[in-house]
C-alpha beads as a LAMMPS data file, in Angstrom:
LAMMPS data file: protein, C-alpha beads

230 atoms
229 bonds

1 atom types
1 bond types

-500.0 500.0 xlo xhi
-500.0 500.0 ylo yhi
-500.0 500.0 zlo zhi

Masses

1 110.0

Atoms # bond

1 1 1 11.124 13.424 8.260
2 1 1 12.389 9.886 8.640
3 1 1 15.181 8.864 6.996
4 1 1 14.308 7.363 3.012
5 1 1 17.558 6.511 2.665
6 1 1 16.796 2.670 4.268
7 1 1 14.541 0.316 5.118
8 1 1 16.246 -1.021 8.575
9 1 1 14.833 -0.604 11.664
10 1 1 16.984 1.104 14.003
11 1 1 19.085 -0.842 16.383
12 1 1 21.462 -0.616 19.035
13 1 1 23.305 -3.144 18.354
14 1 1 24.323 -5.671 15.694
15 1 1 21.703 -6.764 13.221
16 1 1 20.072 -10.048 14.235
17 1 1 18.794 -12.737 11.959
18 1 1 15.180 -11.752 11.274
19 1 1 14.562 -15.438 9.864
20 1 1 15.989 -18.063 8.994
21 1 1 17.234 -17.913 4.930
22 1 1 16.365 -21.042 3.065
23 1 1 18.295 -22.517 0.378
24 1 1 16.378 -23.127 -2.566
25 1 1 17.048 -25.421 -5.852
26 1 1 17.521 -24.104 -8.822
27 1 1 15.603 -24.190 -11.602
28 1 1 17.905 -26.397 -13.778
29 1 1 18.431 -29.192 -10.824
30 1 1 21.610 -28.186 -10.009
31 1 1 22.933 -26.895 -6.653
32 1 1 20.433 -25.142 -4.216
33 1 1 21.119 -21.373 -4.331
34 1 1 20.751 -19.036 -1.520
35 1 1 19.339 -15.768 -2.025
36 1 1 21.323 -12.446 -0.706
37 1 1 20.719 -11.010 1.960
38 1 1 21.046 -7.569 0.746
39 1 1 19.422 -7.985 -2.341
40 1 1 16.283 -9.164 -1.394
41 1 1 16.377 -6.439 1.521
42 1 1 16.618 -3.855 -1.505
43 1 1 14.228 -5.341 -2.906
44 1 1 11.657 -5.001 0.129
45 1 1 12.832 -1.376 0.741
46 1 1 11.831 -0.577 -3.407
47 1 1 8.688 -2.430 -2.698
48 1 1 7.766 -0.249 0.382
49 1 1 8.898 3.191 -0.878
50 1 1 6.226 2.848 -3.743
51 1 1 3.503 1.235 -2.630
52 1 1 0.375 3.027 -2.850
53 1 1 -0.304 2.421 0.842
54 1 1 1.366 4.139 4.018
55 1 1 3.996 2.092 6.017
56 1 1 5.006 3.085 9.050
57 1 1 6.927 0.625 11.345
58 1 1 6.695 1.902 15.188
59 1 1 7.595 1.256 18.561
60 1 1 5.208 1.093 21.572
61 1 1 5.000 4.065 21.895
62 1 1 4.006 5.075 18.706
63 1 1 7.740 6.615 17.778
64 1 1 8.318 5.525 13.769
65 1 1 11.444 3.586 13.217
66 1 1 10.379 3.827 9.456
67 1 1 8.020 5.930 7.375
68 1 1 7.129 5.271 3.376
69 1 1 6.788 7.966 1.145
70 1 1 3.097 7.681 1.252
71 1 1 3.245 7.403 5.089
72 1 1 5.333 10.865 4.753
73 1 1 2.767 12.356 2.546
74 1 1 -0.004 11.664 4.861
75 1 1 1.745 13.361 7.449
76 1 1 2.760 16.303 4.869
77 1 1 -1.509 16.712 4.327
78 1 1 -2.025 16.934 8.050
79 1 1 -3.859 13.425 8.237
80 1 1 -1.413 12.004 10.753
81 1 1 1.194 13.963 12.822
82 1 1 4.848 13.715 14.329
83 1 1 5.049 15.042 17.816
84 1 1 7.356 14.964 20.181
85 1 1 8.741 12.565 18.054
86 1 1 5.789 10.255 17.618
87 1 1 3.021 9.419 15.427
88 1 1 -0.254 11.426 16.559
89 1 1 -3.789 11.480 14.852
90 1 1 -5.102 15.112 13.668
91 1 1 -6.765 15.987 16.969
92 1 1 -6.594 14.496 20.531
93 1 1 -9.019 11.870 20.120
94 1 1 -7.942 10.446 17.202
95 1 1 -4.052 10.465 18.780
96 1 1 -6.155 8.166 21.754
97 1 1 -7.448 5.980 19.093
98 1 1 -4.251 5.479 17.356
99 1 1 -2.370 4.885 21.215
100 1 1 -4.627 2.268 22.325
101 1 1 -4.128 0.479 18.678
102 1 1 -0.194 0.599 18.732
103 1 1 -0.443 -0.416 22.886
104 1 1 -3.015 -3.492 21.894
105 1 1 -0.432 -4.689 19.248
106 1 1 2.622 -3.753 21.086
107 1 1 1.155 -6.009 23.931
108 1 1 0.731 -8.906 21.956
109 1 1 -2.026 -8.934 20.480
110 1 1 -1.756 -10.024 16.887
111 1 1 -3.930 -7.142 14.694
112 1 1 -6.309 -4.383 15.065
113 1 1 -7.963 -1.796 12.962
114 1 1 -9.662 1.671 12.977
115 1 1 -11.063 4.653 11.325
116 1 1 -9.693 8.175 12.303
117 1 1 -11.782 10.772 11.274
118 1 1 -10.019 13.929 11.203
119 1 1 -10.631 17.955 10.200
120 1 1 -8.660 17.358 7.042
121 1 1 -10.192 13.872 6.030
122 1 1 -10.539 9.982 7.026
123 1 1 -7.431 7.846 7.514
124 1 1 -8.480 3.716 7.534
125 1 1 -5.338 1.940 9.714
126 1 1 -4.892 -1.877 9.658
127 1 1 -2.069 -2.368 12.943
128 1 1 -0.047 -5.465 13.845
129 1 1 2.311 -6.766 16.054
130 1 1 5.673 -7.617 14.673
131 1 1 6.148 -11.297 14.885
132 1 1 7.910 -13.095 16.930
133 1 1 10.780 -14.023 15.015
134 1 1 11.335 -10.439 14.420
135 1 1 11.422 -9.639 18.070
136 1 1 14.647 -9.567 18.598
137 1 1 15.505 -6.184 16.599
138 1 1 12.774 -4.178 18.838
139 1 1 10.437 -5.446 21.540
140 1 1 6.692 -4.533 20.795
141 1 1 7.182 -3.163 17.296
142 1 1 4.540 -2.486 15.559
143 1 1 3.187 -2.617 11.715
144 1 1 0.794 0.401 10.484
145 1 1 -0.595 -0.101 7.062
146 1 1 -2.331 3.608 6.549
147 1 1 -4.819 4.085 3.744
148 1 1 -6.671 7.212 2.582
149 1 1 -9.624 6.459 1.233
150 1 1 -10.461 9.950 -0.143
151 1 1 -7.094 9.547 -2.556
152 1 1 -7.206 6.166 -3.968
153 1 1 -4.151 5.496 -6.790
154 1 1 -6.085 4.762 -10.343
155 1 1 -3.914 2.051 -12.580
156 1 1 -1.743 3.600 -14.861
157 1 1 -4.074 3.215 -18.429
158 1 1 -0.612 1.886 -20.463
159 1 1 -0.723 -1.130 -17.669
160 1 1 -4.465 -2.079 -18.327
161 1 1 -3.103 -1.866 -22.042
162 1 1 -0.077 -4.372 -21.436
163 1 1 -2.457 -6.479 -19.520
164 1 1 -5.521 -7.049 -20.586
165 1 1 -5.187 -5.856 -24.442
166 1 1 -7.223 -2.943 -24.319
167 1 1 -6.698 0.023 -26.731
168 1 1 -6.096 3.852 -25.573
169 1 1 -9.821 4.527 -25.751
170 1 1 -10.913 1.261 -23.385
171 1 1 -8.122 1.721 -21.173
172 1 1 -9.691 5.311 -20.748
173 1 1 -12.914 4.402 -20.371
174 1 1 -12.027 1.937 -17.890
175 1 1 -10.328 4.447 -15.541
176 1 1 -13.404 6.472 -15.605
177 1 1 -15.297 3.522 -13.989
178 1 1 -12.762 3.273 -11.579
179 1 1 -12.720 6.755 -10.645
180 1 1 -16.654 6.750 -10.048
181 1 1 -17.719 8.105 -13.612
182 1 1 -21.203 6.496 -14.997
183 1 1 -20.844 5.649 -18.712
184 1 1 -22.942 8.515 -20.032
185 1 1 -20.431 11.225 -18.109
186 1 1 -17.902 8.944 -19.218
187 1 1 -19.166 9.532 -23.210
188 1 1 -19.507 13.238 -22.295
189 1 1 -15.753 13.511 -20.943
190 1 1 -14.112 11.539 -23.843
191 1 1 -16.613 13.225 -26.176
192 1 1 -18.398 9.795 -27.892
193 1 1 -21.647 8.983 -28.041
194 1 1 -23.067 6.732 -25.551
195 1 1 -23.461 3.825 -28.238
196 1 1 -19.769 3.959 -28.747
197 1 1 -18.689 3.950 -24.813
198 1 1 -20.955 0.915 -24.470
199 1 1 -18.940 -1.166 -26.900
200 1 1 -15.790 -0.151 -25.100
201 1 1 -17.862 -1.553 -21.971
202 1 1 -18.643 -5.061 -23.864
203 1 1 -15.241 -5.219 -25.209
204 1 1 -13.894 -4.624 -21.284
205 1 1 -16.329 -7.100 -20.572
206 1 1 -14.776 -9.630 -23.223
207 1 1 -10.959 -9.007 -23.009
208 1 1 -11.202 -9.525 -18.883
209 1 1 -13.478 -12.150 -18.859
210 1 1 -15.516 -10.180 -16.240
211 1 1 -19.720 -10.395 -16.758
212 1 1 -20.442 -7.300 -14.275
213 1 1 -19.305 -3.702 -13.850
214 1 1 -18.549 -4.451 -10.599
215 1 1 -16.507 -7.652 -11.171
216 1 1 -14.644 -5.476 -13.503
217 1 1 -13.599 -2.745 -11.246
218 1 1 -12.649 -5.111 -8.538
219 1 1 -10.199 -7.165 -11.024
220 1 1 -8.950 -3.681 -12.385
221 1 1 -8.386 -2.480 -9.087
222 1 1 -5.944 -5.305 -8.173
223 1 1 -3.964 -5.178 -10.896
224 1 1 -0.512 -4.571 -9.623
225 1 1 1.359 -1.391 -10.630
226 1 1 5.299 -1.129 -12.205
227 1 1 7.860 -0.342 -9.196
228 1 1 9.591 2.853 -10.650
229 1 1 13.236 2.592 -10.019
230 1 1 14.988 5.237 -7.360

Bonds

1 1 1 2
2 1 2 3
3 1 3 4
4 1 4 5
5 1 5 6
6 1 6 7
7 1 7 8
8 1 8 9
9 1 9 10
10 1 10 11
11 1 11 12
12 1 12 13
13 1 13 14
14 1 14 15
15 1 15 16
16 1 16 17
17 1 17 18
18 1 18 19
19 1 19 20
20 1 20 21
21 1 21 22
22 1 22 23
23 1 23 24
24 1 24 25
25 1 25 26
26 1 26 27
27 1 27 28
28 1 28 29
29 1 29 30
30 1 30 31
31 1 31 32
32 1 32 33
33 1 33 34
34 1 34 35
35 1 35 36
36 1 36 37
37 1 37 38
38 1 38 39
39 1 39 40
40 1 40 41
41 1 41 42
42 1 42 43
43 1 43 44
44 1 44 45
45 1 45 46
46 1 46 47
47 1 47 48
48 1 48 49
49 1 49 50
50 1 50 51
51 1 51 52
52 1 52 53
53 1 53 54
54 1 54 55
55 1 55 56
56 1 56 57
57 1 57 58
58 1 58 59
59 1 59 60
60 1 60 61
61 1 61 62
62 1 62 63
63 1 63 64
64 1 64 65
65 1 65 66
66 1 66 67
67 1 67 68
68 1 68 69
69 1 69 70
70 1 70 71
71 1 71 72
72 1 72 73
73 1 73 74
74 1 74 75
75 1 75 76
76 1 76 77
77 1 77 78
78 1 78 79
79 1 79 80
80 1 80 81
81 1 81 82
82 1 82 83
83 1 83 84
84 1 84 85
85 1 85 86
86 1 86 87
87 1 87 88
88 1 88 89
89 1 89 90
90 1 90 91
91 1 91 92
92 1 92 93
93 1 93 94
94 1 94 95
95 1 95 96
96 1 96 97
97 1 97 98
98 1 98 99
99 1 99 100
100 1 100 101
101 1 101 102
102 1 102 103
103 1 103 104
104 1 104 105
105 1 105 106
106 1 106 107
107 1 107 108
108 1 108 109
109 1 109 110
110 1 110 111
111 1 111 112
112 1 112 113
113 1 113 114
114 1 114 115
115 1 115 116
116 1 116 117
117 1 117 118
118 1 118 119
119 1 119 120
120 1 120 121
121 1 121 122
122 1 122 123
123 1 123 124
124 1 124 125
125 1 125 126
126 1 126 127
127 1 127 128
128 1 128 129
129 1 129 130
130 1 130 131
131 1 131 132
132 1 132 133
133 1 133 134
134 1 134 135
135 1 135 136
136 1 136 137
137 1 137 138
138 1 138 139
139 1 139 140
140 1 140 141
141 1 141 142
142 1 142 143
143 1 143 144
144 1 144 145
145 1 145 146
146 1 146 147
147 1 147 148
148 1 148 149
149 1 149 150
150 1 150 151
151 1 151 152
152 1 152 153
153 1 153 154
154 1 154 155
155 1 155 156
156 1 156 157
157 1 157 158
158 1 158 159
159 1 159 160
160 1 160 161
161 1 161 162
162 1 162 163
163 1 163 164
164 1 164 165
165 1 165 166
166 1 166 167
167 1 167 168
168 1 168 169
169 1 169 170
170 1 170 171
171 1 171 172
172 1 172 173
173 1 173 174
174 1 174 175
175 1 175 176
176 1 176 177
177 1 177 178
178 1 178 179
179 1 179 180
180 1 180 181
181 1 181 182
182 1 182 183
183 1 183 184
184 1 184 185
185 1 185 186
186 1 186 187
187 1 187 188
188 1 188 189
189 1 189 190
190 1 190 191
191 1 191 192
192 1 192 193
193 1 193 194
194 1 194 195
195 1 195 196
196 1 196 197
197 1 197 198
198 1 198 199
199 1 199 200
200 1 200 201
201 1 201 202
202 1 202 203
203 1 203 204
204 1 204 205
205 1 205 206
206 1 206 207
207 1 207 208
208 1 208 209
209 1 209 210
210 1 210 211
211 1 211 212
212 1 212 213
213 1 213 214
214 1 214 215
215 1 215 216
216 1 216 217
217 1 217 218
218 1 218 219
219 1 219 220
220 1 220 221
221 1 221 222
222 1 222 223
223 1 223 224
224 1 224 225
225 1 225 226
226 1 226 227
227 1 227 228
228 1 228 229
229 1 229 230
């Protein structure tokens, strides 16, 4: 398992400027502040430990400088694999898929995607070259953003709450949309009658300014989630 324990990619050397870091003016007009280094890197590593999404930073030949938890847990379910100390699909041809991905990126070109279709499930991978003024800490590394379509994380009903207003029983309704539940096995899981789980649907409707179901779901599903501390 790669190391959690930072977010840096690993280097031979010193660590070169990845950009360059812009003073900014404050919000009171006084003296332009500008930001640490280190705390915004923290910040980035918190960011990439919990999001939903896999993150796996590589070289070009598919080794992982970095792996995310949900990158790890991928691996852990037997959708991707580590061998030989690189990142491998399930089976052979999806390991040729992934190669010719990382070598397209790796040689410059700036994104690519595909589907891997393995015994154990389907893996969606967006892939893209680091740029430029990253270079510097490793030639033709590459960005994996690793999805599982088959698992997708649900907002956390106390968030749609904070956010939109709803009470316990909308926010619960609403999560049954998003997890593929009609509104009459919606009214047979929370035990209400149909007439009752349709005015929790209006009064989504209202408090999100949404006309459609699926307007609804697509603004519920973007609603960003709290960052749990380490």
């Amino acid at each position: 398992m790669i190391s959690q324990s930072h977010m840096n990619i690993r280097r031979t050397g010193g660590m070169p400027e990845a950009g360059p870091v812009h003073a900014r003016r404050s919000q009171s007009g006084g003296a332009p502040t500008v930001p640490d280094a280190f705390v915004v890197e923290a910040a980035l590593h918190l960011l990439a430990e919990h999001l939903e999404q896999g993150l796996a930073v590589t070289d070009r030949s598919g080794r992982p400088y970095f792996l995310n938890r949900a990158a790890q847990s991928l691996i852990d379910r037997g959708l991707l694999r580590l061998e030989h100390g690189g990142l491998r699909g399930a089976g052979p041809e999806d390991s040729a898929t992934l190669r010719r991905v990382i070598d397209r990126c790796a040689a410059g070109q700036r994104g690519a995607a595909v589907r891997l279709d393995g015994p154990d499930g389907t893996l969606l991978i967006a892939a893209c070259a680091i740029p430029g003024a990253f270079r510097p800490i490793a030639e033709g590394a590459v960005l994996l953003r690793l999805i599982d379509p088959a698992a997708p994380r649900l907002p956390d009903p106390g968030v749609l709450q904070d956010q939109f207003g709803f009470t316990p029983a909308e926010a619960a309704l609403a999560i049954d949309i998003l997890a593929g539940n009609d509104l009459a096995a919606s009214a047979t899981r929370r035990q209400i009658t149909r007439n009752t789980a349709r005015v929790h649907l209006r009064h989504l409707f209202e408090k999100t300014g949404t006309r459609r179901q699926a307007e609804l779901m697509r603004l519920l599903l973007l609603c960003p989630q709290p960052i749990a501390g380490v």
